[in-house]
MOPAC internal coordinates of N, CA, C and O (Angstrom, degrees):
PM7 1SCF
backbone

  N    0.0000 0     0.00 0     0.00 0    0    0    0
  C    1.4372 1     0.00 0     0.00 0    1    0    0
  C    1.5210 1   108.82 1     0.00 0    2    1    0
  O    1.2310 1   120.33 1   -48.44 1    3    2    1
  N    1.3032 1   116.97 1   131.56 1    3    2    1
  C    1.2989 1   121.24 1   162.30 1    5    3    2
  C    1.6842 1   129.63 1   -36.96 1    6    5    3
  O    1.2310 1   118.88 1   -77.88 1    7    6    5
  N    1.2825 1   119.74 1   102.12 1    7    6    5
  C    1.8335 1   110.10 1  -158.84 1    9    7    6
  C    1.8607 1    78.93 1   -73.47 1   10    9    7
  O    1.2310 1   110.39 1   127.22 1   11   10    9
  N    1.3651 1   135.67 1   -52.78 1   11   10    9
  C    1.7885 1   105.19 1  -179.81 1   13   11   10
  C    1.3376 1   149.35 1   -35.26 1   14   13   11
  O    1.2310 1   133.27 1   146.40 1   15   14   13
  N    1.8439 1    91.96 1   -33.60 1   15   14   13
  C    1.2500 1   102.14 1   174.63 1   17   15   14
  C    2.0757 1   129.65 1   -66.67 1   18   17   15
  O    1.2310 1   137.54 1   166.49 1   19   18   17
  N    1.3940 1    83.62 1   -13.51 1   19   18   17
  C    1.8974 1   100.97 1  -165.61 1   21   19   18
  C    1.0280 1   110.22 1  -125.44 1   22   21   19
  O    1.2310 1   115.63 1  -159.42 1   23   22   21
  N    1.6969 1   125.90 1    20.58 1   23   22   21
  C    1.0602 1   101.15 1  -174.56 1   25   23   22
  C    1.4991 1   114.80 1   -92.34 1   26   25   23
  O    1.2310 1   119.06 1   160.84 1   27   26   25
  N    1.2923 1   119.39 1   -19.16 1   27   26   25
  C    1.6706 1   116.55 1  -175.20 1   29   27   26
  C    1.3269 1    99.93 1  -108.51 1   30   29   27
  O    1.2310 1   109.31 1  -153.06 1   31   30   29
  N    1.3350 1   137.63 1    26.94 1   31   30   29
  C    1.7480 1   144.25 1   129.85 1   33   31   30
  C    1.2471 1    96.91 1   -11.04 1   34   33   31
  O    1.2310 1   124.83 1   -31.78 1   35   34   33
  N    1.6278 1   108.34 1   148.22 1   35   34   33
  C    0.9676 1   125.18 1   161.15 1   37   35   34
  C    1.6522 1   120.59 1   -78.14 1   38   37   35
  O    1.2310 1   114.87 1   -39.40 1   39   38   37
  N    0.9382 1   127.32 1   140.60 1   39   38   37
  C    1.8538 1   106.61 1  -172.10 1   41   39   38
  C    1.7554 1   118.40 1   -63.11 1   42   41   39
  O    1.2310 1   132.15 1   146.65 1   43   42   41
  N    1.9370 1    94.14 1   -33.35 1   43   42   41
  C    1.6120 1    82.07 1   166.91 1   45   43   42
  C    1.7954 1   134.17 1   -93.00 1   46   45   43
  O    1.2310 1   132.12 1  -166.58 1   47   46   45
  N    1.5916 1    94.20 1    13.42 1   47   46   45
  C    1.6685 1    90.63 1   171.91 1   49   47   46
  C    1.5219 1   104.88 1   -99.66 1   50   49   47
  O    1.2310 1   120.50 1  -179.65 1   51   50   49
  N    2.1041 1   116.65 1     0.35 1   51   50   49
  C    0.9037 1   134.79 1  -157.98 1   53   51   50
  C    1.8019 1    92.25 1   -82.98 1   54   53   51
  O    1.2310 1   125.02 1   125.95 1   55   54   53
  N    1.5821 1   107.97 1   -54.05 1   55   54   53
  C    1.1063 1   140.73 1  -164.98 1   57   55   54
  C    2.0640 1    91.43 1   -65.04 1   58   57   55
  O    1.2310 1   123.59 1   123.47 1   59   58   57
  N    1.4227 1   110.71 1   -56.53 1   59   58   57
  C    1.6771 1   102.07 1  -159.00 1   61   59   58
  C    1.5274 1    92.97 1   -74.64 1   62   61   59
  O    1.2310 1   112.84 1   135.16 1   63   62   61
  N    1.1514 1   131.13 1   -44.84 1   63   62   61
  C    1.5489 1   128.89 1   177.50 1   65   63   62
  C    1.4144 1   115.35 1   -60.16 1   66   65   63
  O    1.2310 1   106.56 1   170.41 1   67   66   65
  N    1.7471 1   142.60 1    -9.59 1   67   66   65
  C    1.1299 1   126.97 1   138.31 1   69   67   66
  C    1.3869 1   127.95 1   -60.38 1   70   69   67
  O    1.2310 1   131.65 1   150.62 1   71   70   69
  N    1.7180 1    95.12 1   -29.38 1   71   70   69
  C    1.5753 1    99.19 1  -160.59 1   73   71   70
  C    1.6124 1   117.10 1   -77.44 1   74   73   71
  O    1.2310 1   136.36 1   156.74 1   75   74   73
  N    1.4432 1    85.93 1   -23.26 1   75   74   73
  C    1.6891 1    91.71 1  -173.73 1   77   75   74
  C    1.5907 1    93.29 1   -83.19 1   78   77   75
  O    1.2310 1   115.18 1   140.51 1   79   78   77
  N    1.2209 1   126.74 1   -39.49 1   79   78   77
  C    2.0676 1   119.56 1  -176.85 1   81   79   78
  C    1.6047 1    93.62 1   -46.85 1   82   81   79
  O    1.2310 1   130.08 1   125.00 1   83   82   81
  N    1.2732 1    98.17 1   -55.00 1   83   82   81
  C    1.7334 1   101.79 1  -162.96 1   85   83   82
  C    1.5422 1   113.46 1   -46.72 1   86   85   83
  O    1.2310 1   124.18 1   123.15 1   87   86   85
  N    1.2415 1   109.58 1   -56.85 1   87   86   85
  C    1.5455 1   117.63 1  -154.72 1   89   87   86
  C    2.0991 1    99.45 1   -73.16 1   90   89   87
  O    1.2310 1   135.82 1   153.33 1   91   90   89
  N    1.9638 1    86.97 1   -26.67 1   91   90   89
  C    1.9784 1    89.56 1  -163.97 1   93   91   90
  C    1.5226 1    87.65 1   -68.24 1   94   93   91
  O    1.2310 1   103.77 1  -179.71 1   95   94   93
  N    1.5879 1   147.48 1     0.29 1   95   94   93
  C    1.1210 1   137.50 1  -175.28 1   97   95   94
  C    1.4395 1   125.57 1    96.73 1   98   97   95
  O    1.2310 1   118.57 1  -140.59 1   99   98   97
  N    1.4972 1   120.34 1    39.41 1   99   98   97
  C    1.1815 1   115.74 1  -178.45 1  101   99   98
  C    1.5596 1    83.67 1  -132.64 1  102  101   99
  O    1.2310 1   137.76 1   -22.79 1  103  102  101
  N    1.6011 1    83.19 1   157.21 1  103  102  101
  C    1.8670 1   123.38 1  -177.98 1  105  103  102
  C    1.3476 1   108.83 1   -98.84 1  106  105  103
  O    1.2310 1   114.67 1   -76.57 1  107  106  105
  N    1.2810 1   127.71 1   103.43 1  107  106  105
  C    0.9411 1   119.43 1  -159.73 1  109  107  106
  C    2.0111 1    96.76 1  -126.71 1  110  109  107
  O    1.2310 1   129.91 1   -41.69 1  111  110  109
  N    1.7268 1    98.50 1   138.31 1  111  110  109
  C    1.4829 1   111.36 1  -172.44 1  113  111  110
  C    0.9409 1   112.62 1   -73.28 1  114  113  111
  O    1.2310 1   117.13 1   -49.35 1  115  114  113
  N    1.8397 1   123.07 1   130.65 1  115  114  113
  C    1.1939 1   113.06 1  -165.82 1  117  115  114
  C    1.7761 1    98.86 1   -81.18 1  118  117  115
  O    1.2310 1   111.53 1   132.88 1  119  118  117
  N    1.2709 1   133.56 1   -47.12 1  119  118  117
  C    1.5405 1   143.75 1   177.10 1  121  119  118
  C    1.5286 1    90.20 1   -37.98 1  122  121  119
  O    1.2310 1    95.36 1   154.93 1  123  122  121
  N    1.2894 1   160.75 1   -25.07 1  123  122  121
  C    1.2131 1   126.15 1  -163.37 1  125  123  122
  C    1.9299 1    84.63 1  -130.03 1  126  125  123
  O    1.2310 1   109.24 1  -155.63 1  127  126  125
  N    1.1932 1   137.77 1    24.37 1  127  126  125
  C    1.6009 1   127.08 1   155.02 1  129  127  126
  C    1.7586 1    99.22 1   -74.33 1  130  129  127
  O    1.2310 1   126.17 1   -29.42 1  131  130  129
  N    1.5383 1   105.75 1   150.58 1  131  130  129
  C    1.2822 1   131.25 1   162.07 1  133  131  130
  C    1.9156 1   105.82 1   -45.15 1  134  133  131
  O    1.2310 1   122.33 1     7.43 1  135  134  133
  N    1.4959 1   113.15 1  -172.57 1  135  134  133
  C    1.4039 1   113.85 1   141.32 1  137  135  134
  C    1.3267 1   119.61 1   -66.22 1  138  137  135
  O    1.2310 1   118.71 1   132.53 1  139  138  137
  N    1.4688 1   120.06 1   -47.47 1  139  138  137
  C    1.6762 1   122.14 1  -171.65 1  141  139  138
  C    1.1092 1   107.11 1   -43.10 1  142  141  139
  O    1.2310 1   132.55 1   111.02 1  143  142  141
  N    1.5533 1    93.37 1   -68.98 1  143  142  141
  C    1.5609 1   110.07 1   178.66 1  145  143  142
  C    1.3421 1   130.41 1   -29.47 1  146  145  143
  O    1.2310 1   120.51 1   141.33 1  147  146  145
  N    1.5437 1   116.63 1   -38.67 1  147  146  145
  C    1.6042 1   122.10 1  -161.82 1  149  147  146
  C    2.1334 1    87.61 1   -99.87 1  150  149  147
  O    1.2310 1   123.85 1   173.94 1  151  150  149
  N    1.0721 1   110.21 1    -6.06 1  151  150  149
  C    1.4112 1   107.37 1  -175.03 1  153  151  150
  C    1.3310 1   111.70 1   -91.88 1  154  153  151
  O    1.2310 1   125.79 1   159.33 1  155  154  153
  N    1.3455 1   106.49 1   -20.67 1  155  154  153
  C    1.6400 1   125.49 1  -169.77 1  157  155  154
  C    1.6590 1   104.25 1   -91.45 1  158  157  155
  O    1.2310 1   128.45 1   158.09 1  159  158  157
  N    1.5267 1   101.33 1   -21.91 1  159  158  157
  C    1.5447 1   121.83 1  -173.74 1  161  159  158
  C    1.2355 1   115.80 1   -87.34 1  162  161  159
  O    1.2310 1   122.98 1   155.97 1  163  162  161
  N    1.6479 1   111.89 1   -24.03 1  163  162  161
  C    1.1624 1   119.51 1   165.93 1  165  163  162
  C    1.9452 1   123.12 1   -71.43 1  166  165  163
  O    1.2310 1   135.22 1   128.37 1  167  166  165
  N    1.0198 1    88.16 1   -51.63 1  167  166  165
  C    1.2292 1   105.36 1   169.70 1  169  167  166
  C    1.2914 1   125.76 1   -47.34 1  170  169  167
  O    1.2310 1   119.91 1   127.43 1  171  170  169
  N    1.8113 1   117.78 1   -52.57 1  171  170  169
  C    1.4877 1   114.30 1   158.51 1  173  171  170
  C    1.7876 1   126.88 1   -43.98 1  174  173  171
  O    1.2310 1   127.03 1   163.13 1  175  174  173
  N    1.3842 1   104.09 1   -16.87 1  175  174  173
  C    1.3997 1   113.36 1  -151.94 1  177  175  174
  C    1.1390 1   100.18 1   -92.50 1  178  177  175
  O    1.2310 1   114.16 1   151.01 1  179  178  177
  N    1.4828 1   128.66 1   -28.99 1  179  178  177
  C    1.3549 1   137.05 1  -139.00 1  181  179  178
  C    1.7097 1    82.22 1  -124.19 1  182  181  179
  O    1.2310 1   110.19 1   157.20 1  183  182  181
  N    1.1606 1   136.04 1   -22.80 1  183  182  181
  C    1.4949 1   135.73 1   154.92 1  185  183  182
  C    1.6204 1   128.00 1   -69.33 1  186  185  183
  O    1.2310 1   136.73 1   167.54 1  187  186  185
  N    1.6495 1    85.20 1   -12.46 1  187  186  185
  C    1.8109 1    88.88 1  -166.91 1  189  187  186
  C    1.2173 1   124.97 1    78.59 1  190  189  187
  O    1.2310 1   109.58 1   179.32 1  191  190  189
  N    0.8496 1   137.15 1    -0.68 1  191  190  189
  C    1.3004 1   148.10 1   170.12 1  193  191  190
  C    1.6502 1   127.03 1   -69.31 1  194  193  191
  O    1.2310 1   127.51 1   161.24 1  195  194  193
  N    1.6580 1   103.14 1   -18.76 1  195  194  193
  C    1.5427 1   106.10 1   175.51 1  197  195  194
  C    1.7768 1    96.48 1  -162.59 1  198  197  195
  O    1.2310 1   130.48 1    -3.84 1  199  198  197
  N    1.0604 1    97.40 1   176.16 1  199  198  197
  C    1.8943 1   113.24 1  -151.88 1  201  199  198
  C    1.2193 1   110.20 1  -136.44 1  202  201  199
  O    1.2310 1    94.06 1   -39.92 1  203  202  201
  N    1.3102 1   162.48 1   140.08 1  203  202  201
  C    1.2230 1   151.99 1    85.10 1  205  203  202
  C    1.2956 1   109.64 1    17.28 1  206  205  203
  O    1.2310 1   120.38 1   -54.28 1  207  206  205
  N    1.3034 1   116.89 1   125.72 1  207  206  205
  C    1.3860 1   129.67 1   139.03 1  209  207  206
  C    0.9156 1   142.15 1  -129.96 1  210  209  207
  O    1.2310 1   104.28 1   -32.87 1  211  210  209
  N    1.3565 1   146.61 1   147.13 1  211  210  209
  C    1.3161 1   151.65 1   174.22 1  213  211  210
  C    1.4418 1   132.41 1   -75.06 1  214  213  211
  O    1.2310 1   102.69 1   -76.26 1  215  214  213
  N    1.3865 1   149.34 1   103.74 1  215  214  213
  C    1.5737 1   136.10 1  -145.31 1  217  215  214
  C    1.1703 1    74.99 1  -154.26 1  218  217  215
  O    1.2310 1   118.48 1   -43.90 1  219  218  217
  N    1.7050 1   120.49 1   136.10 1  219  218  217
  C    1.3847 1   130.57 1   129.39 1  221  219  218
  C    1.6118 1   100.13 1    70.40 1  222  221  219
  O    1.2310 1   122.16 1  -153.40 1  223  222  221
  N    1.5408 1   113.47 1    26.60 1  223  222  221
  C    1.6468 1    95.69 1  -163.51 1  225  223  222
  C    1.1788 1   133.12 1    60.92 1  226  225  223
  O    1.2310 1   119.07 1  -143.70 1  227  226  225
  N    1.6521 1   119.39 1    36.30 1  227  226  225
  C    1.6640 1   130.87 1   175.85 1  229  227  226
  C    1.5521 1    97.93 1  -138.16 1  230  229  227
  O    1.2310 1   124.18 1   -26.14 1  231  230  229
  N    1.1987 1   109.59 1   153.86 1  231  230  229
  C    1.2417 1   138.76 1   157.64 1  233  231  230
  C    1.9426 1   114.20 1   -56.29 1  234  233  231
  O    1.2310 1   121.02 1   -81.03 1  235  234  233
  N    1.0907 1   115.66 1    98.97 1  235  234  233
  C    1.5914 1   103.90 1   165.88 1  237  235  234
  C    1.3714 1   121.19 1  -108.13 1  238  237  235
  O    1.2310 1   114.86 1   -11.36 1  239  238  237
  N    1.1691 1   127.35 1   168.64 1  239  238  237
  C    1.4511 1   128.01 1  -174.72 1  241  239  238
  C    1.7376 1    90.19 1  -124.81 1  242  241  239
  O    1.2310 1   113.05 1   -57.83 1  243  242  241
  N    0.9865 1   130.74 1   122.17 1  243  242  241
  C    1.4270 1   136.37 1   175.85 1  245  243  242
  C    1.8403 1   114.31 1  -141.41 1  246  245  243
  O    1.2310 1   134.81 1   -27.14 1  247  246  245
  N    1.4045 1    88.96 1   152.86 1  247  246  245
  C    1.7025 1    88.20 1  -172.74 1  249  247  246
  C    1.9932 1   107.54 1   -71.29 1  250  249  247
  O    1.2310 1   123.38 1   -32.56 1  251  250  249
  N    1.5413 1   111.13 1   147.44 1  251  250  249
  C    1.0845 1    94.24 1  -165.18 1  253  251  250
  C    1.2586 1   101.82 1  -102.22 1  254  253  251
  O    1.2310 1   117.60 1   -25.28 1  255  254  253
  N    1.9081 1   122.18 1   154.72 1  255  254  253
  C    1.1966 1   120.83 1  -171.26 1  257  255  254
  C    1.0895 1   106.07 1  -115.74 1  258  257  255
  O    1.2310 1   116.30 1   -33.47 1  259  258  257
  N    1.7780 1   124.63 1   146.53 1  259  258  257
  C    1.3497 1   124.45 1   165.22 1  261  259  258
  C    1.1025 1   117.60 1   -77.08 1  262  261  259
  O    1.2310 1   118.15 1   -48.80 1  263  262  261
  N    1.6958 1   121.13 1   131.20 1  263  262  261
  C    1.2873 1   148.87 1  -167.49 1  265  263  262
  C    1.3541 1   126.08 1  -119.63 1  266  265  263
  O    1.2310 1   123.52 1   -86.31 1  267  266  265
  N    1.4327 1   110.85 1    93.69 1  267  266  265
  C    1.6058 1   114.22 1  -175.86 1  269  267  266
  C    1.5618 1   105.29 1  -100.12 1  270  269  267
  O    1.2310 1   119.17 1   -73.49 1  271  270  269
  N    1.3817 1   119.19 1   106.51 1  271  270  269
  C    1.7260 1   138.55 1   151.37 1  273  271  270
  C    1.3357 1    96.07 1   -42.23 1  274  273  271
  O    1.2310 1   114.98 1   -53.46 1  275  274  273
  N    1.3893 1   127.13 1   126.54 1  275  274  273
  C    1.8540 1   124.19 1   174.26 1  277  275  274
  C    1.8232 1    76.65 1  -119.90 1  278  277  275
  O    1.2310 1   109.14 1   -18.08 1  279  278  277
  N    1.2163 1   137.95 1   161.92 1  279  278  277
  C    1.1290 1   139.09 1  -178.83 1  281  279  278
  C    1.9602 1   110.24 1  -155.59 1  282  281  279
  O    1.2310 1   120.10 1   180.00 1  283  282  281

């Protein structure tokens, strides 16, 4: 993403425009989010709503899914 385009975002259109990338299914790198971005990223995380992941040796930010083990 362009860091010019976002930088004087508001934090909560900062916040609904991660949320909607996240949830529509994209993996998104945490090394190339803005500050907003990684603040807005925090925030999903701490709601549950998105996860850390690991790919290829990178950091991803992905929406998180509920996971029932039936055994």
């Amino acid at each position: 993403m362009p860091k010019t385009q976002h930088e004087r975002e508001d934090p909560a259109k900062t916040l609904k425009r991660l949320r909607k990338s996240v949830s529509g299914g994209s993996n998104l790198r945490l090394d190339t989010l803005t500050k907003a971005e990684l603040s807005a990223a925090q925030s999903l995380i701490f709601s549950g709503e998105a996860e850390i992941v690991s790919s290829a040796c990178k950091p991803f930010l992905t929406a998180k899914l509920d996971r029932i083990i039936i055994s």
